[in-house]
Legacy VTK file of the C-alpha trace (Angstrom):
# vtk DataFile Version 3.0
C-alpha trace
ASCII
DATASET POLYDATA
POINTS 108 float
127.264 91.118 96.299
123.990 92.632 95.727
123.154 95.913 96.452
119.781 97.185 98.752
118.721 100.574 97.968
117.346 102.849 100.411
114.287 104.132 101.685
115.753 107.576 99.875
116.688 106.157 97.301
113.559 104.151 96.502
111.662 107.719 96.867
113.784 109.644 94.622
113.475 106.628 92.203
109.898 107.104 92.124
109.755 110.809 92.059
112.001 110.583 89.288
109.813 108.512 87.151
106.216 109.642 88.315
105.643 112.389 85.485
101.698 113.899 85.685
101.203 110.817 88.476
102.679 114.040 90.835
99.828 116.461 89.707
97.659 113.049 91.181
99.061 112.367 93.823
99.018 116.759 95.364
95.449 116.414 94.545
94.487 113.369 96.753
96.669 114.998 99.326
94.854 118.220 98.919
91.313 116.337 98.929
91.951 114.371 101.819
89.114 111.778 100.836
88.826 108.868 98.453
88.003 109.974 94.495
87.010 108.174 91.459
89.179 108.057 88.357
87.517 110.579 85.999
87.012 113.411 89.200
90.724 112.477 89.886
91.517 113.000 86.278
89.297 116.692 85.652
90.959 117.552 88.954
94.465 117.138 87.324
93.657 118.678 84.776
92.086 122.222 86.689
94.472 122.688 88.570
97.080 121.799 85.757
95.668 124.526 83.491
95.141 127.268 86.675
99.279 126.833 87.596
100.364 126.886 83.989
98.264 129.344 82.627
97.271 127.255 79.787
94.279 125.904 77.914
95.708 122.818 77.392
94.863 119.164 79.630
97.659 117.344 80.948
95.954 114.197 80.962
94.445 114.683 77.251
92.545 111.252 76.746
91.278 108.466 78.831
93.858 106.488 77.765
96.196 109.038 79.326
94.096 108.667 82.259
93.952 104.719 83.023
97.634 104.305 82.372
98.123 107.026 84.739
95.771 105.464 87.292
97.326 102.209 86.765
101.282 103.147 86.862
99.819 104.744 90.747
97.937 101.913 91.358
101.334 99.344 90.524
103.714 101.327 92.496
101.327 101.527 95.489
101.018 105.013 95.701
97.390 105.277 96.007
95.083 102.424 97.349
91.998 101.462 95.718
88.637 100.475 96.570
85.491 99.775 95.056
82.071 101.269 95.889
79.569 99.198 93.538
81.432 99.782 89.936
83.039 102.564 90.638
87.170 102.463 91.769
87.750 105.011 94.232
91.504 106.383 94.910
92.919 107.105 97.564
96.590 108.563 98.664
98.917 105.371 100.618
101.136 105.641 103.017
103.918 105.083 100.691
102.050 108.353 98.379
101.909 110.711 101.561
105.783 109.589 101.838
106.761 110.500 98.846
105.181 113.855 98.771
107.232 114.383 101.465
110.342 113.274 99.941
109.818 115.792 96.849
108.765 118.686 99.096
111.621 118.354 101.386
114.087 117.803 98.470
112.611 120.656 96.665
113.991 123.059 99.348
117.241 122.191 99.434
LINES 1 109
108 0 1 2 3 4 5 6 7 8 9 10 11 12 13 14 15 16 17 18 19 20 21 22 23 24 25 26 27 28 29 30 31 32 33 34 35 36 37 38 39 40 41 42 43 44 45 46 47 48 49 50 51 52 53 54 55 56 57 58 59 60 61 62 63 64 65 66 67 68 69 70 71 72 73 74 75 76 77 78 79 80 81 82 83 84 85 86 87 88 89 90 91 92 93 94 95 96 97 98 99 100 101 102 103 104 105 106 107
């Protein structure tokens, strides 16, 4: 018999296997609007360096960047639309729910 995971467990699935996609995703929520990839990506790494005390970029090449933009993008975290060439990001449902589930599992 097959097993169906839960909502919970789905979340704590994805938490678990975000990595710097969580830096992403507290910015958008912070934000509160829709932001390109490279203003997403300089905003990661800001507010990366101001909380670690360090010189050093979490997201340290584009490469870095697109894959992840794209691992967000795949796991519907953020939704994405397009504004002439640009791709503008933007926090999903399913993103504002799992900052949720990490806050609220974070406390306990």
């Amino acid at each position: 018999m097959e097993r169906i995971l839960s909502r919970e467990q789905i979340l704590s699935i994805l938490s678990d296997r975000l990595g710097h996609g969580k830096w992403a995703l507290a910015i958008l929520k912070k934000e509160n609007r829709s932001l390109n990839k490279e203003l997403l990506g300089e905003l990661v790494n800001e507010t990366y360096q101001q909380q670690t005390q360090t010189d050093k970029k979490l997201l340290g090449s584009r490469h870095m960047l697109d894959e992840m933009a794209a691992r967000l993008e795949g796991a519907g975290l953020v939704d994405v639309s397009e504004f002439g060439r640009a791709r503008l990001y933007t926090l999903s449902k399913l993103g504002e729910d799992l900052i949720l589930h990490i806050q609220s599992h974070r406390q306990v």
